[in-house]
VEXNUGU-11561 format. One record per residue: residue in three letters; x, y, z of N, C-alpha, C in turn. Coordinates in steps of 0.1 Angstrom, whole numbers. Example, Ala and Ser with C-alpha at 12.3 -4.5 7.8 and 13.67 -1.06 7.14 Angstrom:
  residu    nc1    nc2    nc3   cac1   cac2   cac3    cc1    cc2    cc3
     ALA    132    -57     78    123    -45     78    132    -33     78
     SER    128    -22     71    137    -11     71    129      0     79
! end
This chain:
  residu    nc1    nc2    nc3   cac1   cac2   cac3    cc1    cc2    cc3
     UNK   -277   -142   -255   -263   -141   -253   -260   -139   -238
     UNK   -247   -147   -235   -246   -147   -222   -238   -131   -214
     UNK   -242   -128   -204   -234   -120   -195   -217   -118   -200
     UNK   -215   -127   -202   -197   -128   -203   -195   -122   -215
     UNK   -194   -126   -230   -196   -119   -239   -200   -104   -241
     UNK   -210   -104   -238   -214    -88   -239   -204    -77   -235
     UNK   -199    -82   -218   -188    -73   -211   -175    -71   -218
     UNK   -172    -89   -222   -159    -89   -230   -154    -78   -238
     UNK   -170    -74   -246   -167    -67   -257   -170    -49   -255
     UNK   -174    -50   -245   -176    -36   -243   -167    -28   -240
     UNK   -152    -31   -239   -142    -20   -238   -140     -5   -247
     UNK   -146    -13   -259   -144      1   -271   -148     12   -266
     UNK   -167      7   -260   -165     24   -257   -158     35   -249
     UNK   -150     25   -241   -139     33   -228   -124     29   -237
     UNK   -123     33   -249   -106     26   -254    -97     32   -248
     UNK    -98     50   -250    -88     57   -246    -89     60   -230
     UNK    -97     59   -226    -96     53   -203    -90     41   -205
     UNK    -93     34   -215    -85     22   -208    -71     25   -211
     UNK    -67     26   -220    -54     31   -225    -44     39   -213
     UNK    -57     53   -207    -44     63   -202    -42     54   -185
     UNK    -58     48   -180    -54     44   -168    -52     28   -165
     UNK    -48     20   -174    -47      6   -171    -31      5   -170
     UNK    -27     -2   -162    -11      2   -158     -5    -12   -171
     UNK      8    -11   -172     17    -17   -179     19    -28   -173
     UNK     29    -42   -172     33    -51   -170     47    -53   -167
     UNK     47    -58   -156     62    -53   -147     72    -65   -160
     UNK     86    -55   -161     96    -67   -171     99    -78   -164
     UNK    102    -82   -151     99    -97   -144     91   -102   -148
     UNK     76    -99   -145     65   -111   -153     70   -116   -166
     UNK     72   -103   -175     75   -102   -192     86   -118   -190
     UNK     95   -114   -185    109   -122   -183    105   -135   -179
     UNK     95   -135   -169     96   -150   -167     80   -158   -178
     UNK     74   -151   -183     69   -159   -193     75   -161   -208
     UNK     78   -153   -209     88   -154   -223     96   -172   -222
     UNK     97   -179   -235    109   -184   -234    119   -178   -241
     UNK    135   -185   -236    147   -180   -237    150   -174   -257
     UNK    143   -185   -260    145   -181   -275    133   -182   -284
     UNK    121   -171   -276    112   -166   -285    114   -153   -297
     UNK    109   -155   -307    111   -143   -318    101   -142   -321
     UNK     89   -149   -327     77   -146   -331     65   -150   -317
     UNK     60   -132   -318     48   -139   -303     38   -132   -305
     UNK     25   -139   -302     15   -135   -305      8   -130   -292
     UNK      2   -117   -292     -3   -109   -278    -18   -109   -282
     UNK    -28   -125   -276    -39   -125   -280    -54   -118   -270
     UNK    -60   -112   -274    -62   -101   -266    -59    -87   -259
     UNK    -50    -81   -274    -40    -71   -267    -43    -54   -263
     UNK    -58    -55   -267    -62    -44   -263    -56    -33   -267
     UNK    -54    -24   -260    -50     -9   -271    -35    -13   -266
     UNK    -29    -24   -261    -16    -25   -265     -6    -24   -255
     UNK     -9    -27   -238      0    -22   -227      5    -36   -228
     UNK      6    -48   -229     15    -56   -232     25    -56   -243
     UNK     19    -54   -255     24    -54   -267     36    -47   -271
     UNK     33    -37   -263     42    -24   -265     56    -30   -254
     UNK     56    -38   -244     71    -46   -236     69    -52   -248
     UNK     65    -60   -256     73    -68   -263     79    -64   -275
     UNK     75    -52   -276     76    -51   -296     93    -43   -288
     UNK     95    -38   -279    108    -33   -273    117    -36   -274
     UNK    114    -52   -269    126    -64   -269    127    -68   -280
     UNK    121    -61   -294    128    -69   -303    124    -78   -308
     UNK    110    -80   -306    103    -91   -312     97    -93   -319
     UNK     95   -103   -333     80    -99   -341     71   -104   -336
     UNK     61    -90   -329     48    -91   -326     34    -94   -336
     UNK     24    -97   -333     14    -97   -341      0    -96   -325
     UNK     -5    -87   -326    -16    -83   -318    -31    -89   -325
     UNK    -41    -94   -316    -54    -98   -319    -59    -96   -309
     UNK    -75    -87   -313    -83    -88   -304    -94    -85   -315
     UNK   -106    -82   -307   -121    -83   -311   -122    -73   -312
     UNK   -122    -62   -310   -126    -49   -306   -116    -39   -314
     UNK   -124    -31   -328   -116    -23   -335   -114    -12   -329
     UNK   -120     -7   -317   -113      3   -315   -101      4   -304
     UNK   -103     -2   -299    -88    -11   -291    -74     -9   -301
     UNK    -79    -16   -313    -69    -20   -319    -65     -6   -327
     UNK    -76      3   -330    -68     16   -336    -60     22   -329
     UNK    -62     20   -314    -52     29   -304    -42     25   -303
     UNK    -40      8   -305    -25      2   -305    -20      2   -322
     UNK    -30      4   -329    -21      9   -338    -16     21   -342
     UNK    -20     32   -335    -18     47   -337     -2     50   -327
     UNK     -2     35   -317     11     40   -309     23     32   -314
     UNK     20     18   -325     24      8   -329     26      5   -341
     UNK     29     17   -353     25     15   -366     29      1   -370
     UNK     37     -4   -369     50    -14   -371     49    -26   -373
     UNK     34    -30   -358     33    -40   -352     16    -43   -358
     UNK     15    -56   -367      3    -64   -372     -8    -60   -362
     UNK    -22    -59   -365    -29    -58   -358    -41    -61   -359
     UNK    -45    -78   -358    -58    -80   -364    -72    -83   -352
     UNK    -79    -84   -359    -91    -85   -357    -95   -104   -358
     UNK    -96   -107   -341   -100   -122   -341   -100   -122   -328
     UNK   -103   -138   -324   -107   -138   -308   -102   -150   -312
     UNK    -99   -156   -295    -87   -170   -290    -97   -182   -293
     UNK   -111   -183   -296   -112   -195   -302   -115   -193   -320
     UNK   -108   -184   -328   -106   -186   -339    -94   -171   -342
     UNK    -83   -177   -340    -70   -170   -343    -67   -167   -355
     UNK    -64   -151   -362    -62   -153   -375    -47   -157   -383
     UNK    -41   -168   -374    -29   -171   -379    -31   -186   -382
     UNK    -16   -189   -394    -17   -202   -398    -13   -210   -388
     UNK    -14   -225   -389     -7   -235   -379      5   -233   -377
     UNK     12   -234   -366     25   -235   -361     35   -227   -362
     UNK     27   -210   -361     32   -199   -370     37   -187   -356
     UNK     34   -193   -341     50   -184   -333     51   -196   -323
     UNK     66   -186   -317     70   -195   -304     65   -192   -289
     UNK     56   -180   -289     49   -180   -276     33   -174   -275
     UNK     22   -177   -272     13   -170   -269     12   -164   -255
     UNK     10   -153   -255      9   -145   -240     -2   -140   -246
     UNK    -16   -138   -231    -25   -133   -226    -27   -123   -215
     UNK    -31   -113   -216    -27   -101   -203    -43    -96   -204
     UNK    -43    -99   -194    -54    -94   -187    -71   -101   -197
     UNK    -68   -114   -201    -80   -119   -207    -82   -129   -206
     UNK    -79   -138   -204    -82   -156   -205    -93   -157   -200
     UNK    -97   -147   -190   -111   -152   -180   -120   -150   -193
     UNK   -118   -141   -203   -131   -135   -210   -131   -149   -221
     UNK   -124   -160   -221   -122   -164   -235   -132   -180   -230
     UNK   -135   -188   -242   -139   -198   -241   -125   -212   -235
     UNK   -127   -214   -229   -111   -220   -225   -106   -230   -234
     UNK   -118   -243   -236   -117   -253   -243   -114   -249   -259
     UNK   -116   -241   -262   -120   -238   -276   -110   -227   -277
     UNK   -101   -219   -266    -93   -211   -267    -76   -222   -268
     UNK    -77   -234   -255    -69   -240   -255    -63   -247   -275
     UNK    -73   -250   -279    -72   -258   -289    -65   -246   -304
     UNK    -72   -236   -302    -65   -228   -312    -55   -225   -310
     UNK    -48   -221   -292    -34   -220   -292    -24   -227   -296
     UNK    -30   -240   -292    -22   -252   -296    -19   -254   -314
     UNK    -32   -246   -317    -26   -246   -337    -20   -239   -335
     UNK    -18   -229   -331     -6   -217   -338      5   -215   -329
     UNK      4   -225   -322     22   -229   -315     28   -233   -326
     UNK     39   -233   -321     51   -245   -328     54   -258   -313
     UNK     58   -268   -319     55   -277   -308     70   -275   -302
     UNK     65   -271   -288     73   -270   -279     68   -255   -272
     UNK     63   -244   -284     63   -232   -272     56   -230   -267
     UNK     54   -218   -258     46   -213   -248     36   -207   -249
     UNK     29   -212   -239     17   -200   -231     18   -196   -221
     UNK     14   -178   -220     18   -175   -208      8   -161   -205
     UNK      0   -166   -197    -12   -160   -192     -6   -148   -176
     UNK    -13   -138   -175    -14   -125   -172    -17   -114   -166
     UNK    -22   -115   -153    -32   -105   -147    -27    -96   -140
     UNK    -25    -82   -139    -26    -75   -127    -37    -70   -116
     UNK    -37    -79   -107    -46    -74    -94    -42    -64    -82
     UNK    -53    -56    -80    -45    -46    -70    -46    -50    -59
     UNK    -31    -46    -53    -32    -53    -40    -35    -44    -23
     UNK    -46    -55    -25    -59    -46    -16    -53    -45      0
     UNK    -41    -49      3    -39    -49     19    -34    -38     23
     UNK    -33    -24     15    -34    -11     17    -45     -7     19
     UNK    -47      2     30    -61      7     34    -69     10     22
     UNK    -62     23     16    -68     31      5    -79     20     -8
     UNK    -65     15    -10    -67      4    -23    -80     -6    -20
     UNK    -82    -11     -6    -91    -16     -2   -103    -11      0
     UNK   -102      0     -2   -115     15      6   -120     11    -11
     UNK   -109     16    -22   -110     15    -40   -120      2    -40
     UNK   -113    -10    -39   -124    -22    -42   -136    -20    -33
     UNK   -140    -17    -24   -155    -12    -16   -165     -7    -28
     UNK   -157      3    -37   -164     10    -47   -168      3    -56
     UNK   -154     -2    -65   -155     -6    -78   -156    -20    -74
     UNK   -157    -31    -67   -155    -43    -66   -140    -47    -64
     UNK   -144    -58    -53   -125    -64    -50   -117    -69    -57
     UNK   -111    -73    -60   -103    -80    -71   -104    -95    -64
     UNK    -99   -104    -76    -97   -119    -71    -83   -116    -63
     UNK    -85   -127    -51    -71   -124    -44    -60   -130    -49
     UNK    -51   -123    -53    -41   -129    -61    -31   -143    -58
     UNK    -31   -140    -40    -26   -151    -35    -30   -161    -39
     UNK    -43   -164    -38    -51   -175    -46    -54   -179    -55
     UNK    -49   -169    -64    -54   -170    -81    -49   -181    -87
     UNK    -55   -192    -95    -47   -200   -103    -55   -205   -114
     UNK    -47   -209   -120    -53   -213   -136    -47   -228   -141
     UNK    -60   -235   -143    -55   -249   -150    -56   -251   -164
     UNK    -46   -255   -165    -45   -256   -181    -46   -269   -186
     UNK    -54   -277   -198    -57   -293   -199    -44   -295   -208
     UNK    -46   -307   -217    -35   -311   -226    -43   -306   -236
     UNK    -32   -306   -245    -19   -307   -246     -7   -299   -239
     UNK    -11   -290   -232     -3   -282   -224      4   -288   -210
     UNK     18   -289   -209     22   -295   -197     36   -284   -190
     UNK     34   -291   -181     50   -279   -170     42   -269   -167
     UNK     30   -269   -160     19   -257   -159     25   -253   -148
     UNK     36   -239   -148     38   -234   -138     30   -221   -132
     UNK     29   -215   -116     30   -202   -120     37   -189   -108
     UNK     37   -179   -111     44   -174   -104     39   -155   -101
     UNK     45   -148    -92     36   -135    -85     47   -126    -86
     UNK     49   -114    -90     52   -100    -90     46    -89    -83
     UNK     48    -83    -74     48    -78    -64     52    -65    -71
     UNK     46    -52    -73     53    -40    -77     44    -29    -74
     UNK     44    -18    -77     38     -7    -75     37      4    -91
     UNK     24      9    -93     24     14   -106     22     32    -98
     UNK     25     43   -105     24     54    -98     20     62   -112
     UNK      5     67   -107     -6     74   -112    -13     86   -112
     UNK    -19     93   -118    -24    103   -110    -34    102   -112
     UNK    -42    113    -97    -57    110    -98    -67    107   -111
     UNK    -66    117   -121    -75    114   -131    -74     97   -135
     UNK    -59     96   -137    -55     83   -144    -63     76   -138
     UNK    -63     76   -127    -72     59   -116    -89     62   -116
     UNK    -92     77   -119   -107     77   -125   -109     71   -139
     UNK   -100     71   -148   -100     64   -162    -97     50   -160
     UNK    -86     45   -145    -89     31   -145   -106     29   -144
     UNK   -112     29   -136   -126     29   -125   -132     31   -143
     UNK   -129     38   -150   -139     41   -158   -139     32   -168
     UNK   -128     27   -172   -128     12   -180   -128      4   -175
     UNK   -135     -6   -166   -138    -19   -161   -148    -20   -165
     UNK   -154    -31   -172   -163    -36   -178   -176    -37   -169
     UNK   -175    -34   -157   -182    -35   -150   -191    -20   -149
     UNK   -183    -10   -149   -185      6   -147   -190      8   -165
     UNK   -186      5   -178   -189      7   -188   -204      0   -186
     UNK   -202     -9   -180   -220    -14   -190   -231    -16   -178
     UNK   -230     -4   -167   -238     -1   -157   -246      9   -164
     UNK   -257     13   -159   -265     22   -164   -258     40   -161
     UNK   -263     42   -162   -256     56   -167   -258     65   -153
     UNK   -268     62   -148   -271     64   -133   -256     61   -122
     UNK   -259     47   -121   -246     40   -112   -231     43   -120
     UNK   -231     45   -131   -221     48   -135   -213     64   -127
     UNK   -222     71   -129   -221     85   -127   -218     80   -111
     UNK   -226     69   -101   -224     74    -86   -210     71    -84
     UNK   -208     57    -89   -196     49    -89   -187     60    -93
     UNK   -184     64   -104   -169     76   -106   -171     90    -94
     UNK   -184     93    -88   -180    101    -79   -180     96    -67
     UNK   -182     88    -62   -176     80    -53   -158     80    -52
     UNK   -156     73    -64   -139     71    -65   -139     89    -63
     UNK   -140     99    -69   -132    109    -69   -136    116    -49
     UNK   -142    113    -45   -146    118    -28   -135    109    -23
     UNK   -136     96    -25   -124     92    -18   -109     97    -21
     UNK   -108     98    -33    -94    109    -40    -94    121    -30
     UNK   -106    129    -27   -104    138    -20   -103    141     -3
     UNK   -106    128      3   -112    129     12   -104    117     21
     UNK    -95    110     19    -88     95     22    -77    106     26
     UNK    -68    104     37    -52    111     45    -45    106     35
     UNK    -48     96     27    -33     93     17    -32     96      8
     UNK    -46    100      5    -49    109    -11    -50    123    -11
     UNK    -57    127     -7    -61    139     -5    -49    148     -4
     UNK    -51    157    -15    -42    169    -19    -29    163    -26
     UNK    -28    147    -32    -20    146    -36    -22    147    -52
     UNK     -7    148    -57    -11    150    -73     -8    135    -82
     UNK     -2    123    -72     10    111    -76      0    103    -68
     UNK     -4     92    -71     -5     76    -65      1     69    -70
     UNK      2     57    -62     13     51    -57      3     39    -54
     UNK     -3     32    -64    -11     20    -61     -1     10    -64
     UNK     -4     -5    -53      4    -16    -53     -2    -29    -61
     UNK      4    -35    -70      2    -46    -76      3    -57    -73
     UNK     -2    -70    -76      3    -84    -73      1    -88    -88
     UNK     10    -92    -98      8    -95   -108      9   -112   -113
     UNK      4   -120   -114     -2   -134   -113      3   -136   -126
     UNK     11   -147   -131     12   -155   -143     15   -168   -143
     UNK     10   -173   -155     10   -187   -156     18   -191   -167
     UNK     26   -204   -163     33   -204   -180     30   -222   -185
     UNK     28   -226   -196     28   -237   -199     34   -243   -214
     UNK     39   -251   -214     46   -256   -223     36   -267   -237
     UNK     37   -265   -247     30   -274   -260     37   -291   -260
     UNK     34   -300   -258     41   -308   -254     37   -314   -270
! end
């Protein structure tokens, strides 16, 4: 089994880190991948539910999928309401042509593309959307930059882009700019759910989270504070079922 797989799936054992420190999704992104008259949308890879939860808000019938049951108990413990199954983006557990948008937050890199592309396209209806999702932090703050030294840099968002094949056309994409405001434990519980920190050995795990907390202590911008104030670039892509 390859590298990618293995990580993909390893969130369960950090559900509830991922949950308290992975930040939400600004309502501009929300806003501009939505179309104008979506009702049924499918949040494929929704993890314990920080997408899912903007959408089920607005009023929409949601239906959440991911791989990972314990993910999905946490979004259903905050979500009774909202469907919650068990499947991955190259075999979706819905019928053909059964919503008007698929959105992805924070997963497409983990998915098979070709084999992801093809099942979205069943369970469109012809005409709706895809609309893919990432928050990256934006490293041109000292601090946040000192953060990736530890945990790894993020892709640079400026750069980020995603191609999408046919049947998908109107591949646009667009950037959100915002700030999420945290406290110290919270951004040890981010650090601690990255796939990367979960399936290190237990050793580097341990250096890595004290690392991040010396810098918490020891950085002029952190230190003695109780609130961070880390900055986003949030990256989406939208594409149309032609």
């Amino acid at each position: 089994m390859t590298e990618r797989p293995d990580r993909s799936l390893s969130f369960g054992a950090e559900a509830a880190a991922y949950e308290r420190g992975r930040p939400s999704y600004p309502p501009e992104a929300i806003d501009w991948l939505l179309p104008e008259d979506a009702h049924d949308v499918l949040d494929l890879g929704a993890g314990t539910g920080k997408l899912t939860t903007r959408l089920a808000e607005r009023g929409l019938a949601v239906v959440a999928v991911d791989p990972i049951p314990e993910m999905l108990e946490l979004l259903s413990t905050s979500l009774p309401d909202t469907p919650a199954l068990l499947g991955t983006a190259e075999e979706i557990p819905l019928p053909d042509d059964s919503v008007d948008a698929v959105l992805v937050a924070q997963a497409w890199h983990w998915f098979d593309p070709e084999r992801a592309v093809k099942e979205v396209a069943r369970v469109l209806r012809p005409g709706g959307r895809l609309g893919l999702v990432w928050n990256n932090r934006d490293e041109r703050l000292g601090w946040v930059k000192d953060l990736g030294e530890i945990i790894g840099h993020e892709v640079d968002p400026f750069a980020q882009t995603v191609e999408l094949p046919g049947p998908f056309t109107d591949v646009e994409h667009h950037r959100v700019e915002w700030t999420s405001y945290l406290t110290p434990q919270a951004l040890i519980d981010l650090v601690a759910s990255r796939s990367y920190c979960i399936t290190s050995p237990e050793q580097v795990r341990a250096r890595t989270l004290d690392r991040v907390r010396e810098l918490l202590a020891t950085h002029p911008a952190l230190a003695s504070s109780s609130g961070l104030a880390l900055p986003y670039v949030t990256v989406c892509t939208r594409a149309t079922l032609s």
